[in-house]
ZAGU-239040 format. One record per residue: x, z, y of N, C-alpha, C in turn. Coordinates in nm, 4 decimals. Atoms other than C-alpha are relative to their C-alpha. Layout:
# ZAGU-239040
X	Z	Y	X	Z	Y	X	Z	Y $
...
This chain:
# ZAGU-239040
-0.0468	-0.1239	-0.0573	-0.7031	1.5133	-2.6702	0.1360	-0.0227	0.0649 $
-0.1395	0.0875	-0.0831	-0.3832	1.4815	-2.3942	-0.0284	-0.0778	0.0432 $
-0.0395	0.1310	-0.0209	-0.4646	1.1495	-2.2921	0.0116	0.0302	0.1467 $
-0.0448	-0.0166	-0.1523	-0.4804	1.2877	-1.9229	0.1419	-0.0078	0.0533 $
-0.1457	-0.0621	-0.0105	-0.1130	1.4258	-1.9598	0.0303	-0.0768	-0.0435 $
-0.0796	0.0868	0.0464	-0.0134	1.1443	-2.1660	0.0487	-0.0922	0.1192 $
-0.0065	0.1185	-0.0736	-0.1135	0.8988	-1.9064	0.1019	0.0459	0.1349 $
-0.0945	-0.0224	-0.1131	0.0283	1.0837	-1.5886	0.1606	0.0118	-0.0423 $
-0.1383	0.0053	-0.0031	0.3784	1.1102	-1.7871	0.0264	-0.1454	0.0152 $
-0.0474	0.1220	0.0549	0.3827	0.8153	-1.9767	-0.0086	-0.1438	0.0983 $
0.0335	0.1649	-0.1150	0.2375	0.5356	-1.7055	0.0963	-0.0306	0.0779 $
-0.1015	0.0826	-0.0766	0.5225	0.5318	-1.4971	0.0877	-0.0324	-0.0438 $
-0.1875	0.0162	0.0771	0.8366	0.5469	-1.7551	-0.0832	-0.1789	-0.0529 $
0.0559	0.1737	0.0195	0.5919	0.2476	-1.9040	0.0147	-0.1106	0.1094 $
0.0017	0.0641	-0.0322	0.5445	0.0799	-1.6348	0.1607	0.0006	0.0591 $
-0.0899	0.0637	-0.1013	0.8736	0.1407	-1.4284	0.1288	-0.1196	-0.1693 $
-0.0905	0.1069	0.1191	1.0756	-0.0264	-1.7969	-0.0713	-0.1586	-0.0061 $
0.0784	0.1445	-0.0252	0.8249	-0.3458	-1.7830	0.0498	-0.0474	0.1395 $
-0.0540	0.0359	-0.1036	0.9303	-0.3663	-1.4219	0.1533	-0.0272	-0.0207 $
-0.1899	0.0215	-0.0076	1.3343	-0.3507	-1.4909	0.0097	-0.0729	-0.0694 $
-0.0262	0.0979	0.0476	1.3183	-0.5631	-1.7512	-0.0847	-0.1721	0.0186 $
0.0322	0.0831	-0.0908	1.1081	-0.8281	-1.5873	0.0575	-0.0511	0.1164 $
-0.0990	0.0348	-0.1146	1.2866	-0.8126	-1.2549	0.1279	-0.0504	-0.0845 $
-0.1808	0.0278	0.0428	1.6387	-0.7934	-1.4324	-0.0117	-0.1684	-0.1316 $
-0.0219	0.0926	0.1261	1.5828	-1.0420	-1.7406	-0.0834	-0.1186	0.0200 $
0.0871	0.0657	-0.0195	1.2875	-1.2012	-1.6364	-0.1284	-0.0356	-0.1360 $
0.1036	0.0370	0.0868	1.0803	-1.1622	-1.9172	-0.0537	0.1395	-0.0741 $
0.0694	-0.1032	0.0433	0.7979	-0.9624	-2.1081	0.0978	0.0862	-0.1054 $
-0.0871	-0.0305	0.0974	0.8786	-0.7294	-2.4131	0.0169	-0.0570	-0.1181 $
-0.0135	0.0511	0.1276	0.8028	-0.9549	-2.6708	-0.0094	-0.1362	0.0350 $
0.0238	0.1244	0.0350	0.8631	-1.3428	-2.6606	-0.0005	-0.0915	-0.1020 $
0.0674	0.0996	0.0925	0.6357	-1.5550	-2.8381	0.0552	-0.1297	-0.0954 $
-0.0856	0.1266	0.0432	0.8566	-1.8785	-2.8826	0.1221	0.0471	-0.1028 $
-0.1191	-0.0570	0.1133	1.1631	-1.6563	-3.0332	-0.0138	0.1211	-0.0946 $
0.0288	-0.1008	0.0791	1.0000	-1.4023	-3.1523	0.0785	0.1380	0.0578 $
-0.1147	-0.1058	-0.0365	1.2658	-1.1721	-2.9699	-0.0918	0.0993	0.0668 $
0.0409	-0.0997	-0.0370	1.1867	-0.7985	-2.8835	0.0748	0.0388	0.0944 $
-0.0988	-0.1421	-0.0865	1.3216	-0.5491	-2.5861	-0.0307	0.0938	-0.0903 $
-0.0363	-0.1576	0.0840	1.4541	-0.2545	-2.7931	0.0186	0.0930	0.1054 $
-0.0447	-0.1344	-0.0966	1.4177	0.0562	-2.6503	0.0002	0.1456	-0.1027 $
-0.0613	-0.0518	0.0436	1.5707	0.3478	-2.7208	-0.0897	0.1544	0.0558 $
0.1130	-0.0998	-0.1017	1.3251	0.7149	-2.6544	0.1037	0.1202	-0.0811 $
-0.0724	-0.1042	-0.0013	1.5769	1.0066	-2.6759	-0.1352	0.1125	-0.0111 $
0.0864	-0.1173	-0.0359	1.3971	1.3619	-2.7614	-0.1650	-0.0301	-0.0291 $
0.1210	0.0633	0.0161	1.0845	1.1744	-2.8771	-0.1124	0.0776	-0.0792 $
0.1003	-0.0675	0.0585	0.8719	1.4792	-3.0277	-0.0528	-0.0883	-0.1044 $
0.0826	0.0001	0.1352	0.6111	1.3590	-3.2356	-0.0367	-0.1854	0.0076 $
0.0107	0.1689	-0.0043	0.6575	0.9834	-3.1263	-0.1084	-0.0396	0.0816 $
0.1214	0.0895	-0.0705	0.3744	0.9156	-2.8881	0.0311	-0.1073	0.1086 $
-0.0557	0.0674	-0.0634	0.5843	0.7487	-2.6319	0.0782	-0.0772	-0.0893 $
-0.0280	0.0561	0.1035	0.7787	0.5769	-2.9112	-0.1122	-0.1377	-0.0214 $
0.1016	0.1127	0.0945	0.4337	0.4419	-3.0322	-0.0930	-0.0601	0.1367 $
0.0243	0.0792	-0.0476	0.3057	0.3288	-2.7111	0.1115	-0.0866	0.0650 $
-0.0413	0.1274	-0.0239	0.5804	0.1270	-2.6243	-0.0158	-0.1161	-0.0991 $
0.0115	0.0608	0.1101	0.5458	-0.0394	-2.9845	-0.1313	-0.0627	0.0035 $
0.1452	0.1145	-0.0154	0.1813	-0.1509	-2.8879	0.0172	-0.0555	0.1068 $
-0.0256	0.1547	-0.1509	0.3172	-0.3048	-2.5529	0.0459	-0.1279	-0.0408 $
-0.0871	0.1825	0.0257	0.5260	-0.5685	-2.8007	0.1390	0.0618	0.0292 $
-0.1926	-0.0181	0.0317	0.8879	-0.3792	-2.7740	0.0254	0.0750	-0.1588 $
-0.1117	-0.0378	0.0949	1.1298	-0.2693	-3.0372	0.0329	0.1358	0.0135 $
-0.0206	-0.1224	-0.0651	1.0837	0.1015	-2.9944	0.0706	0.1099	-0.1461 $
-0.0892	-0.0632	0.0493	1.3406	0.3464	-3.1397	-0.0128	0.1991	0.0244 $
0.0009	-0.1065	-0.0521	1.2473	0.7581	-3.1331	0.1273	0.0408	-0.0603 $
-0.0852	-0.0648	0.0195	1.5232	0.9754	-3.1665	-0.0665	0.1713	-0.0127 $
0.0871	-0.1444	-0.0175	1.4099	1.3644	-3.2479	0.1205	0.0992	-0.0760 $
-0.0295	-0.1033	0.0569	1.5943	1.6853	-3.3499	-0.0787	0.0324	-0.0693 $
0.0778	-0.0698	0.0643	1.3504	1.8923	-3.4107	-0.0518	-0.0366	-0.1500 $
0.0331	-0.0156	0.1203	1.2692	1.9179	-3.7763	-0.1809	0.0022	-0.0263 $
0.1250	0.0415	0.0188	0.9148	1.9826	-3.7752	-0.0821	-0.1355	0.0144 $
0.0509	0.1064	-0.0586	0.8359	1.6878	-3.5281	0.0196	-0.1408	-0.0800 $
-0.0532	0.0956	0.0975	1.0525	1.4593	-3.7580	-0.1336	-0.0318	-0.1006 $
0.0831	-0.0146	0.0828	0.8320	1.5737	-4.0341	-0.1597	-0.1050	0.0376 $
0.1285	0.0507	-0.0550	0.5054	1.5068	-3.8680	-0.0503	-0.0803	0.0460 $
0.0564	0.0819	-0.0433	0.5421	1.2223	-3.6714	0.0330	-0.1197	-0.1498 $
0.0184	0.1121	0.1055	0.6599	1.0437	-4.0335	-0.1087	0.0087	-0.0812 $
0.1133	-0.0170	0.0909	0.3769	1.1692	-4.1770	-0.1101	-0.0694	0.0826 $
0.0800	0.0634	-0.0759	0.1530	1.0217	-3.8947	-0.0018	-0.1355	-0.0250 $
-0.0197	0.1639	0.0079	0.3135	0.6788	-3.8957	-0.0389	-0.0718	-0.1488 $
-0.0785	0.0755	0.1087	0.4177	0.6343	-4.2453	-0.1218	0.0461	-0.1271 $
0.0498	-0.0082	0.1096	0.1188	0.8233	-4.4606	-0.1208	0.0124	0.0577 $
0.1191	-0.0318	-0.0548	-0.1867	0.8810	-4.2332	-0.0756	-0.1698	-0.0645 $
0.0346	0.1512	-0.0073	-0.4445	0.6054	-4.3246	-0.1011	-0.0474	0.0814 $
0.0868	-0.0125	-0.0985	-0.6995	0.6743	-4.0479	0.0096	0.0505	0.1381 $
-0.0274	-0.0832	-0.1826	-0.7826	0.8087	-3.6901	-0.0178	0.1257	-0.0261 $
0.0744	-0.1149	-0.0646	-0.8594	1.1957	-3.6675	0.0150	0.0284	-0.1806 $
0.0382	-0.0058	0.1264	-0.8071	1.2169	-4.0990	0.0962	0.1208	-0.0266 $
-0.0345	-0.1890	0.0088	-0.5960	1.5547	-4.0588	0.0754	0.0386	0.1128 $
-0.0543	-0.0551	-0.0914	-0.5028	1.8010	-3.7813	0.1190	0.0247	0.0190 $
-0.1502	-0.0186	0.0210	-0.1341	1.8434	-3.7324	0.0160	0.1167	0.1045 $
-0.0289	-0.1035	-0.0715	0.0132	2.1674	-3.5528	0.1666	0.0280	-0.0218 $
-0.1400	0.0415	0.0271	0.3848	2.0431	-3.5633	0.0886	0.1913	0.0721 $
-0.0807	-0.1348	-0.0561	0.4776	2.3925	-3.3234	-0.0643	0.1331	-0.0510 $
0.0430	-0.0918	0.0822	0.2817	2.6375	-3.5756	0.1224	0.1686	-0.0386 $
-0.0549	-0.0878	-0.0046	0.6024	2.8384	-3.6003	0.1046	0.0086	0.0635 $
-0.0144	-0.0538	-0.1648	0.7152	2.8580	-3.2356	-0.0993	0.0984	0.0603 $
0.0518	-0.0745	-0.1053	0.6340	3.1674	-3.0752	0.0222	0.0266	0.0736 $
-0.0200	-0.0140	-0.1504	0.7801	3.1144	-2.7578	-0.0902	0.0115	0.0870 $
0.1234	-0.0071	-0.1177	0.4342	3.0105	-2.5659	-0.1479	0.0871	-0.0648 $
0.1359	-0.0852	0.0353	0.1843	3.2724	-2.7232	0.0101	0.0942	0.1395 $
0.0317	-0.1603	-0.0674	0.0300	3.4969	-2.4936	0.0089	0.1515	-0.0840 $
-0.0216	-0.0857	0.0793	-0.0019	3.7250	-2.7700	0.0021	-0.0088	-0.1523 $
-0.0360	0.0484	0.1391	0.0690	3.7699	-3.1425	-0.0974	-0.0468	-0.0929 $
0.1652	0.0720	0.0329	-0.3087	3.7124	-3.2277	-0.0039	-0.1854	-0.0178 $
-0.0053	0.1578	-0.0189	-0.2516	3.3564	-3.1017	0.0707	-0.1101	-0.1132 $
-0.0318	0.0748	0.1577	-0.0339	3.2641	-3.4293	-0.0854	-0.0389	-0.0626 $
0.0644	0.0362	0.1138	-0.2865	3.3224	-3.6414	-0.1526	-0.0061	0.0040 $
């Protein structure tokens, strides 16, 4: 679910960082011989999905999050989930900024 919206955000910040650090450094995010990572740093990182695909490209990825719920949820994703699809999460459950109406809470 998202992966449309994921991909049209996420594909270019992905790709244009593989490009700058290639051009500029000359190398991937993870080399093999030293073991060395590009660390990157994802300001505002919600529930970590950008976070966690740079971390399957082979970098050193770092979210940063306010939000309290998202905190919550994406450590519960990473750190206790032990499957794909093994419980629903609804991290903005008590945000009612984008309801159409008050029905839509509940």
């Amino acid at each position: 679910m998202g992966e449309r919206e994921r991909t049209q955000s996420f594909q270019p910040i992905l790709d244009e960082v593989a490009s700058y650090f290639e051009m500029t450094l000359g190398r991937k995010p993870f080399d093999r011989e030293t073991g060395e990572r590009v660390s990157v740093l994802i300001p505002g990182c919600g529930l970590g999905r950008l976070v966690f695909e740079f971390a399957r490209r082979g970098y050193k990825a770092q979210g940063n999050e306010f939000a309290y719920f998202c905190l919550l949820s994406s450590n519960f994703i990473l750190n206790i989930v032990e499957h794909k699809e093994q419980y629903e999460l609804f991290p903005f459950i008590h945000c009612f900024s984008n309801l159409k109406k008050d029905q839509d809470a509940f």
